[in-house]
C-alpha positions in Angstrom: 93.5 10.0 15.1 97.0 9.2 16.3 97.9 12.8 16.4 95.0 13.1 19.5 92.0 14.6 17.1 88.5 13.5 18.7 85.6 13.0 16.2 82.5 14.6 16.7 80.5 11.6 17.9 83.6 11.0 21.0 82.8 14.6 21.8 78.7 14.2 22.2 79.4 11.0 24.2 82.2 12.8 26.6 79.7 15.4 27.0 76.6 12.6 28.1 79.4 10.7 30.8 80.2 14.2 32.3 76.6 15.5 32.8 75.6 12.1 34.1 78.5 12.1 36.7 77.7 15.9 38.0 73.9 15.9 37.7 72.7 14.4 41.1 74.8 17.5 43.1 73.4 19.9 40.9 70.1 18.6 41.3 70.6 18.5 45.0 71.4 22.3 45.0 68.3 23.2 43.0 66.0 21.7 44.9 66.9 23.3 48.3 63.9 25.7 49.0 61.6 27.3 51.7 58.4 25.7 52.6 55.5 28.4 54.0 51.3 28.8 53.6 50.6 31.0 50.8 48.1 32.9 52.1 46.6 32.9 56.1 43.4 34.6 57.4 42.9 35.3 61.3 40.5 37.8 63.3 41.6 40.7 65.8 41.8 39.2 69.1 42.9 36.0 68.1 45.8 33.7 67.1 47.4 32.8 63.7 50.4 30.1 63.2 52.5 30.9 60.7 54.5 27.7 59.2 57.8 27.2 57.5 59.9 24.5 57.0 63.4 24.2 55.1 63.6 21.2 52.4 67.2 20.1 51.7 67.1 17.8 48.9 70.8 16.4 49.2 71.9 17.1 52.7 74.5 19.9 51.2 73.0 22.7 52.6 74.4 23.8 56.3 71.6 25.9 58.2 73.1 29.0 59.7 70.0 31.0 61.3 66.6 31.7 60.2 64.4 35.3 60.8 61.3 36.0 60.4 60.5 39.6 58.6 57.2 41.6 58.2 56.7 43.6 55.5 53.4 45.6 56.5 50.8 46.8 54.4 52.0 50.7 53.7 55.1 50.4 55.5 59.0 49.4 55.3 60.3 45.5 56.6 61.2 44.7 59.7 63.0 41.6 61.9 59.9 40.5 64.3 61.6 37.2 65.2 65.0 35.3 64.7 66.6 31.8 66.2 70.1 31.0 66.0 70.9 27.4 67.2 74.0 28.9 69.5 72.5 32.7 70.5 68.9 31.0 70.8 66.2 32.9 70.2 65.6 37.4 69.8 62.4 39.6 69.1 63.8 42.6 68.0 60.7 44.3 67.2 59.2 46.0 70.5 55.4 45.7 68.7 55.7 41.9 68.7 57.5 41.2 71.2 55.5 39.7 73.8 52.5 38.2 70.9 55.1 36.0 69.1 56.9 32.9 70.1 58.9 30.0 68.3 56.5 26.6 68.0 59.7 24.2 67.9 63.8 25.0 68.7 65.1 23.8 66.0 66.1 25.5 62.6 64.3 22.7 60.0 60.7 23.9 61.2 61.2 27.4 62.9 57.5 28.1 62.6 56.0 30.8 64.8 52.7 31.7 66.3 51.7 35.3 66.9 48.5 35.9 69.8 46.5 38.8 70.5 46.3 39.8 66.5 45.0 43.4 65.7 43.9 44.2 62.3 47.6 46.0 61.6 49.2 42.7 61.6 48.3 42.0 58.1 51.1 42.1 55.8 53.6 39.7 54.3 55.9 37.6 56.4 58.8 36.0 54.9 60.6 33.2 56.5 64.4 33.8 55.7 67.2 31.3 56.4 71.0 32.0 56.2 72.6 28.9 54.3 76.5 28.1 53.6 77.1 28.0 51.1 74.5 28.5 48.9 73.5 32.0 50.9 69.5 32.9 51.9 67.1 31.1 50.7 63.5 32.6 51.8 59.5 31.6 51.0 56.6 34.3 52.2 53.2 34.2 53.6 50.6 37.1 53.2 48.5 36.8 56.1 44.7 38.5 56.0 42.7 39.9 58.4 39.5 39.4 58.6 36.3 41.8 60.5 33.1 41.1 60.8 30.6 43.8 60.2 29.1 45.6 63.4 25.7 45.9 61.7 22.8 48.5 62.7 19.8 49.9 61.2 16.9 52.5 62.2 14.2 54.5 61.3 13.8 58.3 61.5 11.1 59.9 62.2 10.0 62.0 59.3 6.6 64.5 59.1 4.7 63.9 55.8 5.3 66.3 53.0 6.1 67.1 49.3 9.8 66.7 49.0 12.1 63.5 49.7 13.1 62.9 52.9 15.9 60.4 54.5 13.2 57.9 56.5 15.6 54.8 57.4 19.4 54.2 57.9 21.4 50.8 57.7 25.4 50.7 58.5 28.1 47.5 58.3 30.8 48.8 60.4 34.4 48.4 60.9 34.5 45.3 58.6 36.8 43.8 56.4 36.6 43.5 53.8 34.0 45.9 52.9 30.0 44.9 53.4 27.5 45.5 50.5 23.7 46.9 51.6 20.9 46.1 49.9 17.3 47.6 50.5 14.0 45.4 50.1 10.8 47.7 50.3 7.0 48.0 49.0 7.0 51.7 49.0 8.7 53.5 46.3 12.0 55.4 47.1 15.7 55.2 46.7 18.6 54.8 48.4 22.4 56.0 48.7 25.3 54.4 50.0 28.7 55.5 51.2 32.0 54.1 52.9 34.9 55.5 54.6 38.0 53.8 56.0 38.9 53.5 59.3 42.9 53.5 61.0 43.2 50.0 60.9 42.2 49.4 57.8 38.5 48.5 58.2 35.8 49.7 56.4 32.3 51.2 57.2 29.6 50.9 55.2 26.4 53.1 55.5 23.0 53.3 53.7 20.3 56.0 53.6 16.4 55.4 52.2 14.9 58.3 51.3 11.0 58.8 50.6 8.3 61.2 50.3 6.5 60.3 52.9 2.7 60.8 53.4 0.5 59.6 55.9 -0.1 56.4 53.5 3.3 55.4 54.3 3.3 55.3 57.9 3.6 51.8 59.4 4.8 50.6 56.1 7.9 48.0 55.8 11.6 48.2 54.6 14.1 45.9 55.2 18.1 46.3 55.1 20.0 43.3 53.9 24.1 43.1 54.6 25.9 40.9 52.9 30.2 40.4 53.8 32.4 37.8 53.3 32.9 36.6 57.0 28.9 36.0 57.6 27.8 32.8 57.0 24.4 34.0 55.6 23.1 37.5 54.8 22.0 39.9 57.5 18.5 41.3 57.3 16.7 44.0 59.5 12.8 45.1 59.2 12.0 48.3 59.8 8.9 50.3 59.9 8.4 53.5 58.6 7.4 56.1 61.5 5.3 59.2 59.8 3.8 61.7 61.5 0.9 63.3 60.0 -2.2 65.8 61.3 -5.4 64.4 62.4 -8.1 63.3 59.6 -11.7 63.8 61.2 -15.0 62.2 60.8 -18.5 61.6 62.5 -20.3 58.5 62.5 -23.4 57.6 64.2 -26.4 59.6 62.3 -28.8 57.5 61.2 -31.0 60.1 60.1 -34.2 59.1 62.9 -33.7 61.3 65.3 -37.1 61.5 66.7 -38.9 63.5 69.1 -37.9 61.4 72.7 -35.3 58.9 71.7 -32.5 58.0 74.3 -29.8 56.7 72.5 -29.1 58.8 69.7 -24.7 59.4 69.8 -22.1 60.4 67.6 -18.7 58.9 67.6 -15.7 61.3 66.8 -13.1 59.4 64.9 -9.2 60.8 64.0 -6.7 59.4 62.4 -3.4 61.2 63.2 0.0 60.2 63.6 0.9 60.7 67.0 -2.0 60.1 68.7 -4.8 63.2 69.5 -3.9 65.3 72.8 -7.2 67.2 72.6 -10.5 65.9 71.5 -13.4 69.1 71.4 -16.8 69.0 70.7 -19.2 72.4 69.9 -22.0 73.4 68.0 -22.8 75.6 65.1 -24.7 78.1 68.5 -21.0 77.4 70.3 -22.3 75.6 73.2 -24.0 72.7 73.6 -27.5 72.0 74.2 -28.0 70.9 77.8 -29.4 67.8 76.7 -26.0 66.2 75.2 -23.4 64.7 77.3 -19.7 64.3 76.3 -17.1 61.6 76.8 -13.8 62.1 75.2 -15.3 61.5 71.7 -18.1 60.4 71.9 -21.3 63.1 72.4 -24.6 61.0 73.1 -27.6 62.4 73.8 -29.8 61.8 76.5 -33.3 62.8 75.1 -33.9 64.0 71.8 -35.7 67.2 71.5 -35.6 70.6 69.2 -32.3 71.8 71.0 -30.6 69.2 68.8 -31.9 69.7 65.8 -28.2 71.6 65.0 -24.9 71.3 63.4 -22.4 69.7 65.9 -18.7 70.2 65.5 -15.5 67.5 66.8 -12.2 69.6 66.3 -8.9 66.9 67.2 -5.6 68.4 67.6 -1.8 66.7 67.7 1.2 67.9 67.8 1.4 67.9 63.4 -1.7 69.8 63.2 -5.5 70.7 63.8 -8.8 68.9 61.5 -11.7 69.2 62.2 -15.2 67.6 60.9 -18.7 69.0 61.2 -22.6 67.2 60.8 -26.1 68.5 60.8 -28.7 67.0 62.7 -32.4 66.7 62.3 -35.2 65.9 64.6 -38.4 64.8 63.4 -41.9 64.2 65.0 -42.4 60.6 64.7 -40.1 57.3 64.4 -39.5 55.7 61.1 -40.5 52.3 60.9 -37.7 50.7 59.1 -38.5 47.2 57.1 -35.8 44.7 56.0 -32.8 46.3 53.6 -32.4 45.6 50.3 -30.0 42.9 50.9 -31.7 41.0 53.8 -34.8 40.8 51.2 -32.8 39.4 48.4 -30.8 37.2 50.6 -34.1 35.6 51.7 -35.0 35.2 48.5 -32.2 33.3 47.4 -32.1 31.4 50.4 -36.0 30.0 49.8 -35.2 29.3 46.5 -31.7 27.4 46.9 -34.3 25.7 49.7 -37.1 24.5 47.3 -34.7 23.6 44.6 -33.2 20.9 47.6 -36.4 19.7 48.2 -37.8 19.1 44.6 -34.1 17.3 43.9 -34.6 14.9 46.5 -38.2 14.0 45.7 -37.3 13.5 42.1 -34.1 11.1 43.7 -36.5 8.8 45.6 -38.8 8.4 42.6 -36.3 7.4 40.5 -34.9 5.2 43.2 -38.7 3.7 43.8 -39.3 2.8 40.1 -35.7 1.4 39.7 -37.3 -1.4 42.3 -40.3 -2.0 41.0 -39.2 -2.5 37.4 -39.4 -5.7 35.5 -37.6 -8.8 36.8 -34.9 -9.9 35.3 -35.6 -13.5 34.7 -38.5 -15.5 33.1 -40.5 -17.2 35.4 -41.0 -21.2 34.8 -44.1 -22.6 33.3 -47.1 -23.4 35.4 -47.5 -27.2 36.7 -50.9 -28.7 37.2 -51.3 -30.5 40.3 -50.6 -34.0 40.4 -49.0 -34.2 37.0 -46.2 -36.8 37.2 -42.4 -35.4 37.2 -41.3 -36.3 33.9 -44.4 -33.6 33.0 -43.1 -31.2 35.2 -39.7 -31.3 33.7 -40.9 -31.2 30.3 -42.1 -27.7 29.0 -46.0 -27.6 27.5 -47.0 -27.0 24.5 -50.2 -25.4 23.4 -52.9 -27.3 22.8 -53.8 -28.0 19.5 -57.1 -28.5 17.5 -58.1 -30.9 15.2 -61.2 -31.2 12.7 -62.3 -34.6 11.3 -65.1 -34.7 8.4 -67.2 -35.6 7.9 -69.0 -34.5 11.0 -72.4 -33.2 11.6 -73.0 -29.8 12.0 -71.2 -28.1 15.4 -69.1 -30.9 16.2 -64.9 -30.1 16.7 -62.7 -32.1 18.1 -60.4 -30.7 20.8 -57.5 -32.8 20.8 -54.5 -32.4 23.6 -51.0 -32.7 23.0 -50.7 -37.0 23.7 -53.9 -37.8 23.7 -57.2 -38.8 22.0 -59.2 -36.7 20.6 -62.3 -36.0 23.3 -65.4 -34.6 21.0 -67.6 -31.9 22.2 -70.6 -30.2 20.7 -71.5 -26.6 20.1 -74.8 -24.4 19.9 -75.2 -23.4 16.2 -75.8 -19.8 17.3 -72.7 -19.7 19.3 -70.1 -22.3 17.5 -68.9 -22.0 13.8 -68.5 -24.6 11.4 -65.6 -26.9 9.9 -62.3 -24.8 11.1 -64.2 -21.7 12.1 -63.1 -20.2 15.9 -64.6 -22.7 18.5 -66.9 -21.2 21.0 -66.1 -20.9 24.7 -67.9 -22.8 27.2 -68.8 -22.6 30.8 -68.3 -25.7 33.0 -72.1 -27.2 32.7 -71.8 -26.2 28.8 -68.6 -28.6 28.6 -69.9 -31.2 30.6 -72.7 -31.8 28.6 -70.8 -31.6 25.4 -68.2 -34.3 27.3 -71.7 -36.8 28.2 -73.1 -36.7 24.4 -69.5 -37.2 23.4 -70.6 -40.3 25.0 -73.5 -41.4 23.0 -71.4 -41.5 20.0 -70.1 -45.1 18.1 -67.6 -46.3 20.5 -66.3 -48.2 17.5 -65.6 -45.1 15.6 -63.4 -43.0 18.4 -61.5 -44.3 20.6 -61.9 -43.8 24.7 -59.1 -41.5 26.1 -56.2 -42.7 28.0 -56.8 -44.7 31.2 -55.8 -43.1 34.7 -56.1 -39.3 32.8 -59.7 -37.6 33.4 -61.4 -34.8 31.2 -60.6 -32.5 33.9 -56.5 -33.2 33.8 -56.9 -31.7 30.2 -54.6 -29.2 29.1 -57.1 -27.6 27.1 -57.1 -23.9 28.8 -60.3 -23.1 31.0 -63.1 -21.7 28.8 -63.5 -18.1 28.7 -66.3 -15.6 28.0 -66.0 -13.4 25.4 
């Protein structure tokens, strides 16, 4: 150790002191760097600011100049804009020149904004200082532009035939990026698509539906749908198809009573053609018509019927597609026919009374059922009758049935009828009426029972009792006699 060797351990912790006392420069110099947007999007026709800012992490780093390069698309780089704090400010690129301008005069932030933006100005721009003495240090920013779709659609006029036809056309022009149609329709077809790419770099989009069209088809609905990045929902267009087609013909109007002086007999001419009819023509199977018949466009009405119309008339309708036309015959006969109800009015009536009677016999049958729901039993018992002049405590007390009691020996026909609280009152029956010794006593009139009541009298006071003062025979509760 005296001769100056260093152990291993002395070397590691040399090492540690040394990178400990040089570490905050070097870190300083690393972290010097070029602050910009990453990515930019603008419009043509408007304005864009691009930013950059110079981050010196020690203070070491002395700022010479800064410029400002584009680097287009498809072509080489190029100086648009530089600032030097002593020579100020230069635009050496005639194309910018008057569009771009410094935001701040001062190297840390030399951001710039460029105006009036066309869709050639997309590239990358690179903001590039000049540094002492660590050299250029440089950070860039692609900037995008952005078109919105010019977006049209239309139909074509197509004439109906066999073979597949372009009816409808949809285009998302000059855009950028490119547009994507889409087709929404009922009627069956298909559809082709194609782009091309214009000098600035936008891109048109076009869409073709094609069809065989028939007359069915005319009127009917498709709808073009453009979808692109800058629209904040997707375009749609409806269209209706437009096919042209030749007249179809027919006759209405014969109702097959065509009699011998009627007035108002007419047939109507109708067409359905795509365009409308030029030329409506009415004729007969003799080629003119009889005098009797009057014409209005298409209608042909006759003003008395007679023989000269028993005939074939002819309506011919022409367009510009074509030439149909659509022929009926015509009888006259002698008398008029009576014509009674149709089928339909005759069951309809039908129907109708018996949906009628069904209403009625328902609603007797509810007011029945509602009458004997009132008049049904009550639904409490009544209380027990009172006789008149009974005392309260007998009104509040509930009767009991009277009952009967037999004493013996006793002569032939006698029964006693004995009340419930009383004595015994004695009453005498006709042997050819009363029964004997327990047998079913025998109902009495009035006279009957006062008679039995006076020879009740006759018998030995000292063998029955009298009844209860203050309570007569007739206050009995013995039920009024009854014939049977």
């Amino acid at each position: 150790m005296a001769g100056g060797w260093v152990s291993p351990a002395g070397t590691w912790l040399l090492a540690a002191v040394l990178h400990a006392a040089i570490s905050p420069a070097a870190q300083g110099a690393g972290a010097q760097k070029v602050r910009v947007d990453e990515e930019v999007e603008a419009y043509p026709n408007e304005s864009v600011d691009l930013h950059c800012q110079f981050i010196d992490g020690g203070g070491h780093t002395k700022l010479t100049q800064v410029s400002w390069i584009w680097e287009p698309l498809d072509g080489e780089r190029d100086n648009i804009a530089v600032f030097h704090p002593v020579y100020g400010q230069s635009f050496p690129n005639v194309a910018f020149k008057d569009r771009v301008v410094f935001l701040q005069n001062h190297l840390e932030t030399p951001s710039i904004r460029i105006s009036n933006l066309e869709m050639s100005d997309a590239g990358r721009y690179t903001c590039e200082y000049a540094t002492y003495p660590s050299g250029n240090e440089q950070a860039t920013t692609t900037l995008i532009m952005l078109a919105k779709p010019k977006n049209s659609a239309s139909v074509v006029t197509v004439q109906a035939s066999n073979k597949s036809v372009m009816v409808a056309w949809c285009e998302a022009a000059d855009a950028k990026p490119a547009a994507s149609i889409k087709w929404l329709a009922s009627v069956g077809g298909n559809h082709s698509t194609s782009s091309t790419v214009g000098p600035d770099g936008t891109i048109t989009v076009r869409s073709e539906y094609w069809l065989v069209p028939t007359a069915a088809d005319n009127g009917r609905e498709v709808t073009c749908m453009v979808e692109q990045r800058t629209q904040e929902r997707p375009w749609a267009d409806s269209l209706q198809l437009f096919v042209e087609y030749p007249p179809s013909v027919s006759i209405e109007g014969y109702d097959n009573n065509w009699y011998v002086g009627r007035s108002d007999a007419m047939l109507l001419c109708q067409a359905n053609a795509n365009p409308a009819p030029t030329a409506v023509t009415w004729t007969s199977a003799s080629g003119s018509l009889p005098e009797t018949v009057v014409v209005d466009d298409n209608k042909l009405m006759v003003k008395k019927v007679d023989d000269a119309v028993n005939t074939t008339f002819i309506c011919e309708v022409k367009n510009k597609r074509g030439v149909s036309r659509h022929q009926i015959t015509t009888f006259v006969i002698e008398r008029q026919l009576i014509q009674g109800p149709s089928t339909g009015v005759i069951i309809g009536s039908v129907l109708g009374a018996l949906i009628f009677i069904g209403i009625v016999i328902g609603f007797i049958f509810f007011i029945r059922k509602r009458h004997e729901a009132r008049e049904g039993p009550p639904k409490h018992k009544p209380p027990p009758p009172v006789k008149a002049g009974s005392s309260t405590e007998m009104l509040n007390k509930p009767s009991e049935p009277p009952t009967v009691t037999e004493t013996a020996p006793l002569s032939r026909g006698e029964v006693y009828y004995e009340p419930v609280g009383r004595e015994p009152v004695t009453s005498h029956e006709d042997e050819t009426t009363g029964t004997l010794n327990g047998g079913t006593p025998s109902v009495l009139d009035n006279s009957a029972q006062a008679a039995g009541d006076h020879r009740a009298n006759d018998f030995d006071s000292s063998n029955h009792e009298q009844p209860a003062a203050g309570i007569s025979c007739s206050e009995s509760f013995v039920s009024p006699a009854m014939y049977v």
